[in-house]
N, C-alpha and C positions, 0 to 999 in steps of 0.2 A: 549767322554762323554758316559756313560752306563746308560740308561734309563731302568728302571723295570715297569711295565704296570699292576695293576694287575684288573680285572674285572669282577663282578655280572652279572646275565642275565640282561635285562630291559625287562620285559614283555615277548613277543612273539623273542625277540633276544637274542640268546644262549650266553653264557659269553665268548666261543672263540669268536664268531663273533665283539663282543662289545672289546675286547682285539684286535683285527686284525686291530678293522676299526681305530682303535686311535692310532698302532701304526702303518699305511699305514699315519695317515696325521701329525703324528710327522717326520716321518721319510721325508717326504716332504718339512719339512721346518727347519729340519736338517740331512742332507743328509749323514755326516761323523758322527754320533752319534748310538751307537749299541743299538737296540731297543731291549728286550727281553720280551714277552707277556708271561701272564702267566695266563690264564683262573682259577675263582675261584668260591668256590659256600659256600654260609653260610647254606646249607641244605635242601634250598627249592626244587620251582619251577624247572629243567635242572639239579637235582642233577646227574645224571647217565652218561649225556652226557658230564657235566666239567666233572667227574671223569677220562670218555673215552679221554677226550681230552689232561687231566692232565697227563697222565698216557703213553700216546702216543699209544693208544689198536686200535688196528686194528679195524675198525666198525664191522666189521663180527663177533667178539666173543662177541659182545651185542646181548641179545635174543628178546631184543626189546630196546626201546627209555627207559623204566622203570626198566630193570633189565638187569645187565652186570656181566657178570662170566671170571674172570682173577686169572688164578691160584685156586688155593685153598678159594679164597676171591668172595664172592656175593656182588655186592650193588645194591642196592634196592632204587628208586624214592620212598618217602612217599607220596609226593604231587601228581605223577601221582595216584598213585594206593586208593588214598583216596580222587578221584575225586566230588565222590558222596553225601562226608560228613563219607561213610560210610570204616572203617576199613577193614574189612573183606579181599575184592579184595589183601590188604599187607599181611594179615594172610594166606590166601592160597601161596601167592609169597613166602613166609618165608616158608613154605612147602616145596615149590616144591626144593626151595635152599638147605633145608637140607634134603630133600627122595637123591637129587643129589652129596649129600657128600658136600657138605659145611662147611668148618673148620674155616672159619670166616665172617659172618652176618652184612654189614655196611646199616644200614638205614638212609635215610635224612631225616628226620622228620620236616615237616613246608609247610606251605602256604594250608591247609585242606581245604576242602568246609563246613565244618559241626563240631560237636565236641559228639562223644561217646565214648571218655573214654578209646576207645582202646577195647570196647565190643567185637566189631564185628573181630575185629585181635586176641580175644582169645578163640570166636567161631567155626571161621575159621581154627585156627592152631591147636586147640583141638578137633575138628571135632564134636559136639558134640553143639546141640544146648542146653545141659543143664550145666549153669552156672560151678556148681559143679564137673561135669564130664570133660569140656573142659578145668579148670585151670589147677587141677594136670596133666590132659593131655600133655597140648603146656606147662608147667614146663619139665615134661618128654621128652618130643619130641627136646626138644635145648638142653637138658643136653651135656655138652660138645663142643658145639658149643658157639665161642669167639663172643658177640655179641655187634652190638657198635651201639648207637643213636647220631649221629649227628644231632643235634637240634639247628633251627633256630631261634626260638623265647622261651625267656629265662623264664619264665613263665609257675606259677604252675598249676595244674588242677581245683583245687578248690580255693574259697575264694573272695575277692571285686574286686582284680587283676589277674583273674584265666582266663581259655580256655572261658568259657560260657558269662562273664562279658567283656572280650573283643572283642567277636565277634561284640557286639556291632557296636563297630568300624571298625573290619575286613568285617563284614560277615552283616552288615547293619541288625543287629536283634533289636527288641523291645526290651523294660529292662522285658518285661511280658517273650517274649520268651528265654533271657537271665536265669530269674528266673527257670521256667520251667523247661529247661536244666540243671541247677546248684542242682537242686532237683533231677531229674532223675540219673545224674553221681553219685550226692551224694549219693543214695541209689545203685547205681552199686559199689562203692569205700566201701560202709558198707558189702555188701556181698563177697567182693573179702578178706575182712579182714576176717573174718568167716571161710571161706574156708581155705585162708592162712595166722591164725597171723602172722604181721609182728616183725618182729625182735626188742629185748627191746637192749636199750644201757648197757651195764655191769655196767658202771662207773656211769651215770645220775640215772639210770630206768625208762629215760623216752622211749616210746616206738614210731619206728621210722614212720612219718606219708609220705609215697612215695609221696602221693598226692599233698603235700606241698613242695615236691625240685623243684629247677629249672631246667625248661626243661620238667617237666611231663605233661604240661599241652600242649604242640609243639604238633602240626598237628592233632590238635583237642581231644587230650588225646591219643598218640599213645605213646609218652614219658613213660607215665604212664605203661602203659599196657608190654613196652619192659622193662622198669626198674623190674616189675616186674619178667621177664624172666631173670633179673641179668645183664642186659644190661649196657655195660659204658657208662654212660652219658656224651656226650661231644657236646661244641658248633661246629656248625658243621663249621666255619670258622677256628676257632682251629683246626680241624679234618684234614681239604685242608693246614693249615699252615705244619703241618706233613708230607702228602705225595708230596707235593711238595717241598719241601725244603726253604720254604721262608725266613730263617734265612740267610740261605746259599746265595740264593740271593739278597735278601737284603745287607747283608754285600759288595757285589761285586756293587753292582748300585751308582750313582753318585746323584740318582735322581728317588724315586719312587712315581707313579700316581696311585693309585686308583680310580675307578669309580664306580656310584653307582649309580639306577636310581632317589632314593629322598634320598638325604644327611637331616635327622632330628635327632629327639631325642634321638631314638632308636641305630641310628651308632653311636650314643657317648660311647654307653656302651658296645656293642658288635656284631658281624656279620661282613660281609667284610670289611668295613672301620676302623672300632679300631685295630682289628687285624692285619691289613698290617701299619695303620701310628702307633700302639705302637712299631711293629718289627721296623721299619725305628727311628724311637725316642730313641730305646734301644740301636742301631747301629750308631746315630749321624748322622744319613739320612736324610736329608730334604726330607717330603713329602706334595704332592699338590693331591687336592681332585677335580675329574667333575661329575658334576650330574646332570641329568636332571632338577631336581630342589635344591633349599634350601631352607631350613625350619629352617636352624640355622644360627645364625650370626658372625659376626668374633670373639668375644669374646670364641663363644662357641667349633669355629675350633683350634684357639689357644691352647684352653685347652686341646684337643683333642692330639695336639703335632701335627698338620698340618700347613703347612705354608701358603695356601691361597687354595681357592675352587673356585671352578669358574662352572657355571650353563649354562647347555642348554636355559633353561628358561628364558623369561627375567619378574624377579618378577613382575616387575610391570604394563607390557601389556601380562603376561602372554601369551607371542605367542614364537615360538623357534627364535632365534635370527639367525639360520642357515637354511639350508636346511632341507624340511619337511621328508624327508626321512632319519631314522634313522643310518644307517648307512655314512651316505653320511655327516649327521649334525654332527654324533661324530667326522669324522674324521677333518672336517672343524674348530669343535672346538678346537680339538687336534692343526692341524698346527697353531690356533691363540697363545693357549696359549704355546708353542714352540718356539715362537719366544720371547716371555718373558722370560722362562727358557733357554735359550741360554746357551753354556758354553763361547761365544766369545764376 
């Protein structure tokens, strides 16, 4: 039996770690069963260190935990380096990658402390604290440089369902401070148009609003700000589904697990779990879901094209059901649910 593994950070544990520990306690309670880990990341938090992991890079050619240089290709943590809320710290990183020759720019874009629109990352890359002078700037400065946003959360900049309106719930903001912020980007998104109309459709005439796709509004409007530099917008678990070959594996596994630290609404539609159980549903795979918690019901894993999930948590004493240390509880829950999935 070929077991495919594939796993998210959970917090402060890196998504090898979270891949190793589950399959260290499947492989325990099937012993003749080939376990293959495959560390993944939807864009956020550890984007730099799955990538190192995915990729098999030597740690030594990461310049740090937030930026790693393989070949010709930069990638870039969004989430470390917009720790503050504030852009800027990626806008200089996006510098230094192209002063360095950089011939292609992968940013994870997701999990921000803050949301400006991506001001401060076109400050920074246009050198140049006046609006006007830093856009055609950092336009100038990537010209020719193949730039790609991998973005975690699927959400636009502006609007009821935007960066500002959901921090809400991310980022524990008032609806006043929510407003506030929705005002201020607003009036940053009306000067960036000034500077650079955007482009009118031939066919419609309707003229294109960046601020409004999906993805612009990821890492606190950093989306934004790279689309603007012509950036390919992509989810960033799409992005990990590419270089690692997940089709390729998938097709070969008898049996794929994804892990996720809260299986809800949001993995229904996209990020690591839709991504690996639709590859497993397209290839006639049966896939099984662990999460520290659920927030969705069987109903809604079905739909999903998951065969059953199973939780750290236990809903309704809310206490872990395993050992309090994380790595120790995933893999305890791993050998449990292994011995369900048996091939014998």
């Amino acid at each position: 039996m070929r077991v495919l593994i594939c796993g998210d950070h959970w917090g402060d544990l890196a998504a090898a770690d979270v891949t190793s520990a589950i399959a260290s306690g499947w492989q325990e309670r099937q012993p003749t069963a080939e376990v293959v880990a495959v560390p993944f990341s939807s864009g956020g938090q550890g984007f730099v260190a799955t990538v190192a992991a995915s990729l098999n890079v030597d740690p030594e050619e990461a310049q740090s935990h937030s930026h790693l240089c393989h070949g010709d290709a930069h990638y870039l943590d969004g989430a470390a380096l917009t720790g503050g809320g504030d852009s800027g710290p990626l806008g200089a990183a996006i510098a230094d990658a192209v002063d360095a020759g950089a011939k292609r720019i992968v940013v994870g874009v997701g999990d921000a402390a803050g949301v400006d629109g991506g001001a401060g990352l076109m400050h920074a890359l246009g050198r140049s604290a006046d609006l006007a002078l830093a856009l055609p700037q950092a336009v100038e400065r990537t010209h020719g440089v193949e730039l790609v946003a991998a973005y975690k959360e699927d959400i636009a900049l502006l609007g009821l369902k935007g960066a500002s309106a959901t921090a809400v719930d991310t980022l524990g903001w008032t609806k006043q401070q929510a407003q506030d912020a929705e005002a201020c980007i607003g009036e940053f998104v009306a000067q960036v148009r000034r500077i650079l109309p955007p482009r009118t459709d031939l066919l419609t005439g309707k003229v294109h609003r960046l601020d409004r796709d999906p993805g612009s509004g990821a890492g606190g409007g950093v989306g934004f700000a790279l689309g603007i530099l012509g950036a390919r917008m992509l989810p960033g678990a799409d992005f990990f589904a590419e270089i690692v070959g997940l089709d390729r594996h998938v097709a070969a596994a008898d049996l794929v697990v994804v892990a996720t630290r809260i299986f809800d609404w949001r993995s229904l539609a996209y990020d690591t779990v839709a991504t690996t159980v639709q590859a497993a549903t397209a290839a006639a795979t049966p896939a099984i879901v662990l999460a520290e918690r659920l927030d969705v019901g069987r109903r809604e894993t079905m739909s999903l094209g998951a065969s059953a999930a199973y939780p750290l948590t236990d809903p309704h004493s809310l206490r872990r059901r395993m050992d309090a240390e994380p790595r120790a509880a995933l893999a305890a829950l791993a050998r449990r649910v292994a011995g369900t999935w048996s091939a014998t």
